[in-house]
N, C-alpha and C positions, 0 to 999 in steps of 0.2 A: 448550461455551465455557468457558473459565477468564478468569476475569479476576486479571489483574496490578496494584499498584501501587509499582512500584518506587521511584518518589519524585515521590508527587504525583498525578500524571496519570494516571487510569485506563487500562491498555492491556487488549482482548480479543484472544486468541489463538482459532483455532478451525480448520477444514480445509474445506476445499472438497469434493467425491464426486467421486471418479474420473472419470463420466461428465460433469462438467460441466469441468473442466478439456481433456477431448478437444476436447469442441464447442467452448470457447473457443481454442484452441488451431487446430482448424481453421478456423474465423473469421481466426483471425489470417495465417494460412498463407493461405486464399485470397485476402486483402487484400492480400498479399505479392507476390500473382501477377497482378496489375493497378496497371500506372505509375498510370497517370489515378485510380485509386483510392485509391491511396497519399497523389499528391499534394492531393486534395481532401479528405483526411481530415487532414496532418498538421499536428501539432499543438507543434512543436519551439520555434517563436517562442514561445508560453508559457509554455514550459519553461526550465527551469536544469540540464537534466542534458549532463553533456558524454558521451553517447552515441549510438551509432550513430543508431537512429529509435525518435519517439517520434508515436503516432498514435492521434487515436480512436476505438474502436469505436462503431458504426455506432445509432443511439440505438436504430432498430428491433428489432435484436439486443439488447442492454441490455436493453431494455422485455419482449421475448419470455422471455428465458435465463436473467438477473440480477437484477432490478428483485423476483423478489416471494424471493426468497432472501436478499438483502442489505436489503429492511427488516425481513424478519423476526428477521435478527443481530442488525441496527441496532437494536430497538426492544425487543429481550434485554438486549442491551448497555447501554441507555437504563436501563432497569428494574434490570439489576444494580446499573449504578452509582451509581444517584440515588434510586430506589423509585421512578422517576415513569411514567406510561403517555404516550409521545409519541403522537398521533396521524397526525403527517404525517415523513413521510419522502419527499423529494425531491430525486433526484440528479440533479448539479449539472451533472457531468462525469464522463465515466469512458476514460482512456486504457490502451495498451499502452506498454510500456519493452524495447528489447531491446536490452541491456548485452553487449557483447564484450569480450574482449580489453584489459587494462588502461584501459578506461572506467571511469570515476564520477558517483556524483552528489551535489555540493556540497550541503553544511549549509542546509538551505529550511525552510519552514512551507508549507501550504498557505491556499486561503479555506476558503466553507463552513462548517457546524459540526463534524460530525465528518468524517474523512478513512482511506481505508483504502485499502493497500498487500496484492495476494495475486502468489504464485507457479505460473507457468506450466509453467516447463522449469529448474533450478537445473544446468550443468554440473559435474563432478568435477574437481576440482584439487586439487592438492596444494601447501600453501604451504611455503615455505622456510627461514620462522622461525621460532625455538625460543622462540620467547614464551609462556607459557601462553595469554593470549588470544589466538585468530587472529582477524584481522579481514577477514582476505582472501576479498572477497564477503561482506560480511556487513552490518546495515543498525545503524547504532546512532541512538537514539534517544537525546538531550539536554535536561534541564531544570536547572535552575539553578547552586547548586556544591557540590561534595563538600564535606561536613560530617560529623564525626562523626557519627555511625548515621545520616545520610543519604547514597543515592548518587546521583551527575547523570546517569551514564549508562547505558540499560540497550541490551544487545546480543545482537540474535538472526542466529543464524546460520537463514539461511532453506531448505526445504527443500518440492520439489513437493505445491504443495494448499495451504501455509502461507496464511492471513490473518489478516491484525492491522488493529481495529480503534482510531483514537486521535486524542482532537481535536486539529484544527486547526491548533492555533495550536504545538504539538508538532513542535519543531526536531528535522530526521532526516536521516542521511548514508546514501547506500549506496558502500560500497568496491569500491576496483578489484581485477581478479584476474588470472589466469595460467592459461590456458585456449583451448585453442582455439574449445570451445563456448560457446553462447549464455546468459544469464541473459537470461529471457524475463518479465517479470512486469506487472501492472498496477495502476494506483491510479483510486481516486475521491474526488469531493468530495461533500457530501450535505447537506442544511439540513433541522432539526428543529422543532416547537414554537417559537417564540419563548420562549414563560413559560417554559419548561425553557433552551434556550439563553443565556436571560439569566437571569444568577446573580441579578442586583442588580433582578429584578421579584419584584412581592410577590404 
């Protein structure tokens, strides 16, 4: 895990194992392949992404597959950033995102305390602007404003297995792209300690 702070807000990078992005991956595909399953899972009204489908996985699955991997990041994460030992880590919600074809998803926060964003299936595109920075497909994260030796915006181009951990309250955009294939990826929401989640307890 590396932790990041590019302005302010602690962000952890870290990857997923090969074999667990399959299994998540075929979770997501057999879900794919049952209407009635779809529609009892999805989860789009809650959402603000203007994309194709966005649904939860199945808590049972979560609780089996994810659940003892993602507090042990979460409580890494915790410990890098603050020195403190959380004892509770419980997740809140944990959906799928599959972005096509010039989809996006608008500038949001999530709840929760911390909130984490990983990569399922990233498609190959090629973008068409000669910008030094590409943004096309790519997620940027937003906190305050450019200031001398400060920057507001950090931007990761994401790539299979990628997760990033980063609270809450951490305004984030994912950009559209030019592909015929899928950005496949998922987020969650998760609630920690109180006395660590509140800055302002003694």
């Amino acid at each position: 895990m590396k932790i990041l702070s590019p302005f302010g807000p602690k962000i952890a990078k870290l990857k997923l194992p090969q074999f667990l992005i399959k299994k998540i991956n075929a979770e997501v595909d057999k879900i794919l392949s049952k209407k009635k399953l779809i529609k009892k899972l999805d989860y789009s009204k809650k959402l603000v992404g203007q994309v194709k489908q966005e649904f939860q996985l199945p808590k049972a699955f979560v609780q089996k597959n994810l659940e003892k991997v993602i507090t042990r990041e979460v409580k890494n994460y915790i410990k890098k950033t603050t020195g403190k030992n959380t004892s509770k880590v419980n997740i809140k919600n944990f959906w799928v995102v599959r972005q096509f074809n010039n989809e996006y998803n608008p500038i949001h926060f999530h709840d929760g305390h911390i909130s984490g964003v990983g990569y399922l299936k990233v498609p190959s595109f090629k973008s068409s602007s000669k910008k030094l920075i590409k943004t096309d497909g790519s997620i940027d994260f937003i906190s305050g404003n450019k200031m001398l030796l400060s920057e507001s915006i950090h931007n990761h181009q994401p790539k299979t297995g990628d997760v990033i951990l980063f609270p809450h309250y951490l305004m984030h955009t994912a950009y559209p792209f030019n592909s015929n294939g899928e950005r496949r990826s998922f987020s969650f929401n998760l609630e920690i300690d109180q006395k660590i989640a509140n800055v302002f307890s003694k």
